[in-house]
Backbone as CSV, one residue per row, in Angstrom:
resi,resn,N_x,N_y,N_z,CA_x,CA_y,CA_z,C_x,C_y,C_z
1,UNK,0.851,-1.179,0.000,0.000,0.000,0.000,0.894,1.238,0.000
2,UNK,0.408,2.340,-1.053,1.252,3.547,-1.140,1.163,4.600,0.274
3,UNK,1.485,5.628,0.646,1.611,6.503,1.836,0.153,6.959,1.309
4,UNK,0.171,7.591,-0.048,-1.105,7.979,-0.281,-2.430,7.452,0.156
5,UNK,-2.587,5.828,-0.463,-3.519,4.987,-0.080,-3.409,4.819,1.796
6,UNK,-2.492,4.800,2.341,-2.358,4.159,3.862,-3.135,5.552,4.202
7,UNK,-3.116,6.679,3.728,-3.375,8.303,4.500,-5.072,8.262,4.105
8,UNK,-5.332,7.599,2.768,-6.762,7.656,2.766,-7.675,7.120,3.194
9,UNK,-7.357,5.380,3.522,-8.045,4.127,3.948,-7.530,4.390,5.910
10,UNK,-8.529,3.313,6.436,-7.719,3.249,7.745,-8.778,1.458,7.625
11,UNK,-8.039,0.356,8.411,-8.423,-0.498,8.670,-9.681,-0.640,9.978
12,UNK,-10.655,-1.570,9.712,-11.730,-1.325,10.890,-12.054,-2.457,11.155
13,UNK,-12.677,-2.962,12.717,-13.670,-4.074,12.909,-14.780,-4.531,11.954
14,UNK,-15.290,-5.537,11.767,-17.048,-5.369,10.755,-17.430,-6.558,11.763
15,UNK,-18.666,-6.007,11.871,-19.952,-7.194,12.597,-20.135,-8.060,11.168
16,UNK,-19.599,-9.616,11.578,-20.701,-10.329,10.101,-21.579,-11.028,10.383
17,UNK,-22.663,-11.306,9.251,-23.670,-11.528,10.134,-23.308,-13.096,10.389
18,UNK,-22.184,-14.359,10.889,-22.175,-14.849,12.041,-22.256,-14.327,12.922
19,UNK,-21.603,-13.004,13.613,-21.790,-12.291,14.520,-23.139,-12.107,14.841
20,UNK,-23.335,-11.718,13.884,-24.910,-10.966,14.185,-25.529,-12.436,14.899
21,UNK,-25.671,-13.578,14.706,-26.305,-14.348,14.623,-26.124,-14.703,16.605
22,UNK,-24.722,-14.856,16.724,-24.188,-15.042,17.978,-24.922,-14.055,18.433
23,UNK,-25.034,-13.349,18.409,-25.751,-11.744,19.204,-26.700,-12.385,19.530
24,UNK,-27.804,-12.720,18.388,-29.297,-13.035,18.267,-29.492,-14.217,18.945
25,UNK,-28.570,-15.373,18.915,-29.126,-16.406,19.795,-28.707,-15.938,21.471
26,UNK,-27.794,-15.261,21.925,-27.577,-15.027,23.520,-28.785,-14.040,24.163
27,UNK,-29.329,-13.044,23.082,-30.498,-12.475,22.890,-31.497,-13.709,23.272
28,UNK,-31.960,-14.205,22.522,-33.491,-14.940,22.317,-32.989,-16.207,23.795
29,UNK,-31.368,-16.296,24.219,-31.757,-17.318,25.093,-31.970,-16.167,26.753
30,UNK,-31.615,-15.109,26.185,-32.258,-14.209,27.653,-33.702,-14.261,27.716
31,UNK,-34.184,-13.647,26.665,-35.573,-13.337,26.694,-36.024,-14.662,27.213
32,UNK,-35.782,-15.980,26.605,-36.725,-16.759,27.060,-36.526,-17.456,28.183
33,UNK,-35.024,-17.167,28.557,-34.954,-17.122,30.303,-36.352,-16.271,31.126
34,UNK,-35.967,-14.706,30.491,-37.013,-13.930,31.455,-38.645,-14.365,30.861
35,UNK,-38.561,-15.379,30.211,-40.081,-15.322,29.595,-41.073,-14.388,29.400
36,UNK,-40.051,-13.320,28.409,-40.666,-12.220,27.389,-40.544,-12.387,26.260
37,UNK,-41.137,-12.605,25.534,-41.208,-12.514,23.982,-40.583,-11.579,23.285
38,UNK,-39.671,-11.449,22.541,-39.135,-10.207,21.817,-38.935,-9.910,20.733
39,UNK,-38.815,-9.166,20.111,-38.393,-8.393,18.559,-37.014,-8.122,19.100
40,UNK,-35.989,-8.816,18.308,-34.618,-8.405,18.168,-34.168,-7.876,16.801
41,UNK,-33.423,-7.017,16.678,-32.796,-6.567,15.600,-30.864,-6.157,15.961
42,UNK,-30.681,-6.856,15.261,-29.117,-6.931,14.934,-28.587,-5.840,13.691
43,UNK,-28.134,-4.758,14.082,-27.804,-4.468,12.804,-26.125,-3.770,13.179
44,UNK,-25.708,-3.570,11.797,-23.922,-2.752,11.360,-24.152,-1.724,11.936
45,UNK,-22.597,-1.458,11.602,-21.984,0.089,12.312,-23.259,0.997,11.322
46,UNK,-23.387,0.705,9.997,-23.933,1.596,9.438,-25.469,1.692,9.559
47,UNK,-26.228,0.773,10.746,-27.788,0.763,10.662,-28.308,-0.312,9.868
48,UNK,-27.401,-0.771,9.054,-28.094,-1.839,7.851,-28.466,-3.209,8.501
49,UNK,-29.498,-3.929,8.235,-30.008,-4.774,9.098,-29.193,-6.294,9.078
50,UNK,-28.350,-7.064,10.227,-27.885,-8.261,10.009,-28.700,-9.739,10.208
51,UNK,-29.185,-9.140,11.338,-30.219,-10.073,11.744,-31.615,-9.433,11.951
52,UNK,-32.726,-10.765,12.389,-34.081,-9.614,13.298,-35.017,-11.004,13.371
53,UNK,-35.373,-11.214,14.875,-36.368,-12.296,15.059,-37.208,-11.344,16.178
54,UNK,-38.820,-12.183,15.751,-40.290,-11.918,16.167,-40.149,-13.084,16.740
55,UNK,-40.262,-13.187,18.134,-40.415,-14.189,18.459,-41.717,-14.902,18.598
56,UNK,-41.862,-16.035,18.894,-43.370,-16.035,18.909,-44.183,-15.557,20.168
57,UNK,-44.950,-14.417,20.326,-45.911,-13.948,20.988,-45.003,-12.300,21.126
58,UNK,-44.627,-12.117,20.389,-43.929,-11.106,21.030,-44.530,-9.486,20.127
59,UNK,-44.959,-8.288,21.099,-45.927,-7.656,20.159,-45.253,-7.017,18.706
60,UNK,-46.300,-6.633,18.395,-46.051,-7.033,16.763,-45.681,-5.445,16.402
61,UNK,-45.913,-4.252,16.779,-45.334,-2.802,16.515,-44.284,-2.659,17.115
62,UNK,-44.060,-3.158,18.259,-42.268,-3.501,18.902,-41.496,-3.887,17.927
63,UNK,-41.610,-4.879,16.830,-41.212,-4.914,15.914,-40.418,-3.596,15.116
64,UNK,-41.141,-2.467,15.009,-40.385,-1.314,14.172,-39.554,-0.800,15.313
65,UNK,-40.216,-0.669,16.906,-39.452,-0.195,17.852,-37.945,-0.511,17.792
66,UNK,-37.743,-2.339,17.681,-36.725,-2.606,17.708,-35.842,-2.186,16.819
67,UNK,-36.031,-2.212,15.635,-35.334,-1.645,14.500,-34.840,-0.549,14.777
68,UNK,-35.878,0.785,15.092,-34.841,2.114,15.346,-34.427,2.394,16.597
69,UNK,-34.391,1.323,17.531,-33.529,1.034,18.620,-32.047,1.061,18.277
70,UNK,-31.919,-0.406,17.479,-30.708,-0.433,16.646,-30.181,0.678,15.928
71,UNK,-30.612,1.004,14.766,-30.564,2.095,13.960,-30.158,3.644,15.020
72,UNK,-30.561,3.823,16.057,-30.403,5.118,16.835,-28.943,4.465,17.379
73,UNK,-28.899,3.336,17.712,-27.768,2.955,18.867,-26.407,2.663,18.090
74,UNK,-26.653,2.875,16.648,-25.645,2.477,16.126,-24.808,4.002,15.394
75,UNK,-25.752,4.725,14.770,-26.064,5.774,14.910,-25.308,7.126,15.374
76,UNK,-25.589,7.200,17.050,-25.217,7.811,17.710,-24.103,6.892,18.927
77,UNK,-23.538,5.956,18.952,-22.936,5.002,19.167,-22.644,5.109,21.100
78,UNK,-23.994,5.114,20.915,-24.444,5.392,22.515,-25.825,4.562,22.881
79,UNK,-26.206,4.047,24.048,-27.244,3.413,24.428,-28.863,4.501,24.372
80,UNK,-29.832,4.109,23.547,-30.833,4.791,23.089,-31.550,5.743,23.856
81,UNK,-31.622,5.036,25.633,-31.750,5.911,26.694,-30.595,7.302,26.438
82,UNK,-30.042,7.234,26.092,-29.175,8.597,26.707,-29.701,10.147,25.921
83,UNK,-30.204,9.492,24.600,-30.721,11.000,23.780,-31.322,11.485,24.371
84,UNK,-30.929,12.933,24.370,-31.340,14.101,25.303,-33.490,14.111,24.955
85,UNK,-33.572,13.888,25.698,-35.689,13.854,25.475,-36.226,15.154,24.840
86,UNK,-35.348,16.183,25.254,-35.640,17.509,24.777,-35.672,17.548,22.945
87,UNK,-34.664,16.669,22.742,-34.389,16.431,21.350,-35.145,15.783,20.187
88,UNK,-36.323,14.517,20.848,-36.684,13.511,20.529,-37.686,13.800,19.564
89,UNK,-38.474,14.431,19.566,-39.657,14.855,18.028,-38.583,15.195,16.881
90,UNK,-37.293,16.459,17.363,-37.126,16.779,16.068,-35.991,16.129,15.708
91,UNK,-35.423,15.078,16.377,-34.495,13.791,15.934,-35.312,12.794,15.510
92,UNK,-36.577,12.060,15.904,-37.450,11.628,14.750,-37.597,12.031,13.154
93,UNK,-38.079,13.648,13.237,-38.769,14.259,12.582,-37.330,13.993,11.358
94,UNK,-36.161,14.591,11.775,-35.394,14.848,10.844,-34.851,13.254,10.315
95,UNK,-34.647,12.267,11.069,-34.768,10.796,10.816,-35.418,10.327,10.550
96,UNK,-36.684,10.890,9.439,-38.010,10.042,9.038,-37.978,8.918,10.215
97,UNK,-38.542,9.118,11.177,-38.769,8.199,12.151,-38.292,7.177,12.787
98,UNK,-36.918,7.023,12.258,-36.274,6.329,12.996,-34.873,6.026,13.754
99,UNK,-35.133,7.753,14.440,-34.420,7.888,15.737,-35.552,7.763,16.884
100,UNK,-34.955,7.424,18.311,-35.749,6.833,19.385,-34.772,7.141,20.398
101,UNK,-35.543,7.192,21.856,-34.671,7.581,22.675,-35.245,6.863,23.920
102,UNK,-35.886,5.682,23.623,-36.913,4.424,24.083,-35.552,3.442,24.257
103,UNK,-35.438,3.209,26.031,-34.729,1.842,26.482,-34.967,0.699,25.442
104,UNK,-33.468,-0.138,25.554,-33.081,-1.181,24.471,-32.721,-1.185,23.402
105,UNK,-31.962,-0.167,23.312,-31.180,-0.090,21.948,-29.274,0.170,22.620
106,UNK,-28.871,-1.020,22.364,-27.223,-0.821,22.718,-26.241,-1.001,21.460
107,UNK,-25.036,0.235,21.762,-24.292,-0.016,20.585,-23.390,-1.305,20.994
108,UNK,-23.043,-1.823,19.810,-21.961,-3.897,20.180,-20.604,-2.875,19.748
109,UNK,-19.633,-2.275,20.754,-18.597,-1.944,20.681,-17.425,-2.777,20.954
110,UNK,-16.433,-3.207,20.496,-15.475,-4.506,20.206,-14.123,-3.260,20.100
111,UNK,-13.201,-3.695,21.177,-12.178,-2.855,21.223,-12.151,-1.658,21.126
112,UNK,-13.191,-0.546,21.171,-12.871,0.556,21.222,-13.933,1.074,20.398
113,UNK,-14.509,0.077,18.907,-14.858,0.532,17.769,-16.170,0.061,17.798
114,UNK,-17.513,1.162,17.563,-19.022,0.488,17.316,-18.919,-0.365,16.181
115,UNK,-18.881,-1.529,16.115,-19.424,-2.597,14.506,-20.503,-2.674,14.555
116,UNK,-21.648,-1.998,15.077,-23.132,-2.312,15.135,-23.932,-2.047,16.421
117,UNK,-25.218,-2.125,16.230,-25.603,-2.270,17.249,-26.484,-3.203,17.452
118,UNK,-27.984,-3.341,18.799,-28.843,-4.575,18.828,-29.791,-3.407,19.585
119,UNK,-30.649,-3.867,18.836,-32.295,-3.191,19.686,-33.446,-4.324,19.859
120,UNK,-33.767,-3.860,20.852,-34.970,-5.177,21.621,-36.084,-4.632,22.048
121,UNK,-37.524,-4.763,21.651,-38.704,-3.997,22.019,-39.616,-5.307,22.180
122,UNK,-40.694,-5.060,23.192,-41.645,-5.921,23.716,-41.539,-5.989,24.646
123,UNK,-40.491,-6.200,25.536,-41.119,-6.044,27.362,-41.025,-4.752,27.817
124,UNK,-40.880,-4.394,29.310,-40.735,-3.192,29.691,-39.218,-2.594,29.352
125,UNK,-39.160,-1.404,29.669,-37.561,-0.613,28.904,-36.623,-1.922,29.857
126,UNK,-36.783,-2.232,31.365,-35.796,-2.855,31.598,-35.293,-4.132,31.424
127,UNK,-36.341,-4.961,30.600,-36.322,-6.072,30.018,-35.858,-6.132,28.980
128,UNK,-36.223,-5.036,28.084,-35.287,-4.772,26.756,-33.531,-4.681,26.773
129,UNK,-33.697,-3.910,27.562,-32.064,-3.777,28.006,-31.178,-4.945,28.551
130,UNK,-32.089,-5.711,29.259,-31.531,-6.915,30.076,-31.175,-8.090,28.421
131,UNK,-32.067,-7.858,27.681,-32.058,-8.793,26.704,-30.708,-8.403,25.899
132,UNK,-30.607,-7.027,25.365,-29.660,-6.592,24.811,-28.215,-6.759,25.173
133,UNK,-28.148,-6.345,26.718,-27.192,-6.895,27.023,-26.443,-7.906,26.795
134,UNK,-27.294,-8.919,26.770,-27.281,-10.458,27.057,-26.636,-10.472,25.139
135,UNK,-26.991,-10.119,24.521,-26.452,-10.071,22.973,-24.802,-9.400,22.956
136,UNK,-24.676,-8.536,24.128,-23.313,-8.139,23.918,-22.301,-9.110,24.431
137,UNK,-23.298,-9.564,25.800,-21.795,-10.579,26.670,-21.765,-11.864,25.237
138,UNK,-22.939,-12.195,24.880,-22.565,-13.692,23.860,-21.412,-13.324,22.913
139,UNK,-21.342,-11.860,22.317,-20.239,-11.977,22.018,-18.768,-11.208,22.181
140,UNK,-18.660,-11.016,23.387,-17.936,-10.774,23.978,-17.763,-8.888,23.950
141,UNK,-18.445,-8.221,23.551,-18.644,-6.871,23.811,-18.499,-6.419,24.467
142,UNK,-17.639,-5.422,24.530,-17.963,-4.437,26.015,-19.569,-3.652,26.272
143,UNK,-19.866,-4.373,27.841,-21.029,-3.568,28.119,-21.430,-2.642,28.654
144,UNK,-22.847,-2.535,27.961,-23.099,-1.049,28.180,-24.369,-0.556,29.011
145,UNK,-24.296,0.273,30.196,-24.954,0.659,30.722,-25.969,2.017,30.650
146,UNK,-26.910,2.056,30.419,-28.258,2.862,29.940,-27.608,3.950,30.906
């Protein structure tokens, strides 16, 4: 590689979706520890979706919740609780709808660097979070506290 190319590129982590997958099963084996049903969504550093299970019984508009759980947490590479509330209509508004500032959305940070994040909707905010979590320790993530 030339000085040129080394000054333009920089090397990075990537979530693949094996990863993603590891996420999603330490996920679905929390939830059904806590016997809550959930919408998980796995997605990249960039929001793009890797994984996403409905579990069975688990409500069915939580479904989009989870998504811009992820999407916000990956995003802003911070846990979804932390967006300032003051902010939240016109961080929607300007995110066609899918920024959120709704517990259970954690960024999956791996050495230093967000490769993605995981959002979880259907139980209460602290069940979501408990689930999410549970997606970071499966794969070895540093965790993150709301």
């Amino acid at each position: 590689m030339t000085k040129q190319q080394t000054a333009a590129t920089r090397p990075f982590l990537k979530l693949t979706h094996h990863g993603a997958m590891i996420a999603l099963q330490a996920a679905i084996a929390k939830a059904e520890e806590l016997g809550v049903p959930q919408n998980i969504t796995i997605v990249d550093d960039g929001g793009n979706m890797l994984a996403y299970i409905r579990m069975d019984g688990a409500k069915l508009l939580s479904a989009e919740t989870s998504k811009s759980k992820a999407i916000t947490a990956a995003s802003h590479r911070q846990p979804t609780s932390r967006l300032d509330p003051a902010l939240e209509v016109k961080l929607a508004i300007a995110a066609g709808g899918r920024l959120t500032n709704l517990e259970g959305g954690l960024p999956i940070v791996i050495d230093g660097v967000c490769v993605g994040a995981v959002g979880v909707g259907s139980g209460t905010g602290a069940q979501d979070v408990e689930v999410a979590r549970a997606a970071l320790k499966g794969l070895g993530a540093d965790d993150q506290v709301p």
